[in-house]
C-alpha positions, 0 to 999 in steps of 0.5 A, spaced: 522 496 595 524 500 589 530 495 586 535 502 586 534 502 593 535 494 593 541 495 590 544 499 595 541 495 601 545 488 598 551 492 597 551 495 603 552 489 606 557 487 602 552 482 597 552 482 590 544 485 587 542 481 581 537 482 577 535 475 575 528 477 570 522 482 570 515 480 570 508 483 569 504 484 576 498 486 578 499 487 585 506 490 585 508 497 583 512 497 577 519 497 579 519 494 585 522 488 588 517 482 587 521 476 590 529 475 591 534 467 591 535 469 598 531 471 604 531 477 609 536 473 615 539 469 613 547 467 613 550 467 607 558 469 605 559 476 603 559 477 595 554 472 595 549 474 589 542 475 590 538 473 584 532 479 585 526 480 580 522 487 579 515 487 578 513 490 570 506 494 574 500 491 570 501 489 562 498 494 558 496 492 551 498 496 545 493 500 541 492 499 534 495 505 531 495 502 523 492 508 519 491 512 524 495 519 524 501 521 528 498 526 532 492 521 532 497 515 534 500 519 539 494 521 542 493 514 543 499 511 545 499 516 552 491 514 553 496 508 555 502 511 557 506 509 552 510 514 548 511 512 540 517 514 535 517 515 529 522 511 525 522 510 518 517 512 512 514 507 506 509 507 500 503 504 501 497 501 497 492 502 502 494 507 507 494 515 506 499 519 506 502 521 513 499 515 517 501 510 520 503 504 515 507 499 521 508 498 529 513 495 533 511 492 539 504 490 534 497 492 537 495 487 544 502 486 544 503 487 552 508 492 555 509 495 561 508 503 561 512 508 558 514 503 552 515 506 547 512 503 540 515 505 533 512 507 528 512 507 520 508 512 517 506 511 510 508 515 503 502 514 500 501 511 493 508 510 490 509 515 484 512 512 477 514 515 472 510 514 465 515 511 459 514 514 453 511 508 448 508 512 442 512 509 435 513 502 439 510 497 438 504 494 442 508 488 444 514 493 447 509 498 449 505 494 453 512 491 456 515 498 457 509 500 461 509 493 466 516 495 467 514 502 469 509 499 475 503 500 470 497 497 467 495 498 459 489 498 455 489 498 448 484 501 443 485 500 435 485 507 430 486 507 424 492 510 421 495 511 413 502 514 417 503 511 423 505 503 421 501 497 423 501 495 430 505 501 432 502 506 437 500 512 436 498 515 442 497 514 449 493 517 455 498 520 460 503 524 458 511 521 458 515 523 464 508 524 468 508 522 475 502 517 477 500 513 482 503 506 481 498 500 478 494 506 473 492 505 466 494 508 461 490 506 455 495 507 448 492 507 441 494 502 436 494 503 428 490 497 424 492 501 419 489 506 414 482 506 414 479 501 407 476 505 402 469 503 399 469 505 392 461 506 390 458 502 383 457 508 378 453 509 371 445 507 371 441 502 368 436 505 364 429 500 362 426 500 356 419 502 356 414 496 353 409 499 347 403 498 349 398 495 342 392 496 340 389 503 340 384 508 336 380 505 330 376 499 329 381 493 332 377 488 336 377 481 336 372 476 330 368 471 332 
């Protein structure tokens, strides 16, 4: 028996219908009476309450709908006749934008049909804003980009007008949007670059006179 039409009977013979739990069952019909405190016939006081409890239909496991798309989700879910709400979004390192990011109840949980699961759909990859660090030093460059959610390379240039440890430029522009945890490579003055001077004058060898020569030299034994 349905437990609307349960109610009505007990009431209708002057007892009181109490839903006492819900349970899951493989043989009765979502929504009818599994068992009730006090048997058909007997003879009890009007008013008495009557403890029923209703069968939940046959337990369905909920699908994993993580990373998957709403409309994918939603395929899914009425695969299983269960319906799924949309109740919140969140960045995500990991799941694309306009996926499912959480569900409530969790995938395997068991449900009985027409549980609606809740769903939190992903932003994608938070987006921050890129700090402007050129003419800071590195130590407050790098500070400036950790606290802005981002990575920092350092490269070294040399420099004769921006000061020693300073930096002179960076890879993404300041104001810039990006995706949270990016590099952004910032180029550090070591200075003006050294000049080498090259040694001048030339050295001039003398040449050795040859003796001997013409004539009747030689030597006498």
């Amino acid at each position: 028996m349905e437990a609307s039409k349960a109610e009505t009977s007990l009431q209708d013979n002057g007892l009181e219908y109490k839903e006492a739990d819900r349970v899951f069952s493989d043989k009765a019909d979502r929504g009818t009476v599994i068992s009730q405190s006090i048997e058909k016939g007997e003879k009890v006081k009007k008013g008495t309450p009557v403890n029923v409890v209703i069968s939940k239909g046959v337990a369905i496991k909920t699908p994993d709908l993580k990373g998957k798309s709403k409309e994918d989700a939603e395929k899914k879910a009425k695969e299983k006749d269960l319906t799924i709400k949309v109740t919140g979004e969140e960045y995500s390192d990991d799941i694309k934008k306009g996926a499912v990011k959480k569900q409530t109840p969790e995938k395997d949980s068991k449900v009985e049909a027409g549980t609606v699961i809740e769903v939190i759909l992903s932003k994608g990859i938070e987006q921050v804003e890129v700090p402007d660090v050129v003419g800071k030093s590195q130590e407050d460059a790098e500070k400036a980009l950790e606290e802005a959610k981002l990575e920092s390379s350092i490269s070294n240039e040399y420099s004769g007008s921006v000061e020693y440890g300073k930096v002179i430029s960076q890879s993404e522009e300041a104001g810039d949007k990006i995706d949270k945890n990016s590099t952004v490579t910032i180029s550090v003055s070591i200075g003006p670059a050294p000049v080498y001077k090259s040694s001048g004058g030339s050295s001039k060898k003398k040449k050795k006179k040859s003796s001997g020569g013409g004539g009747d030299g030689g030597t006498e034994f």
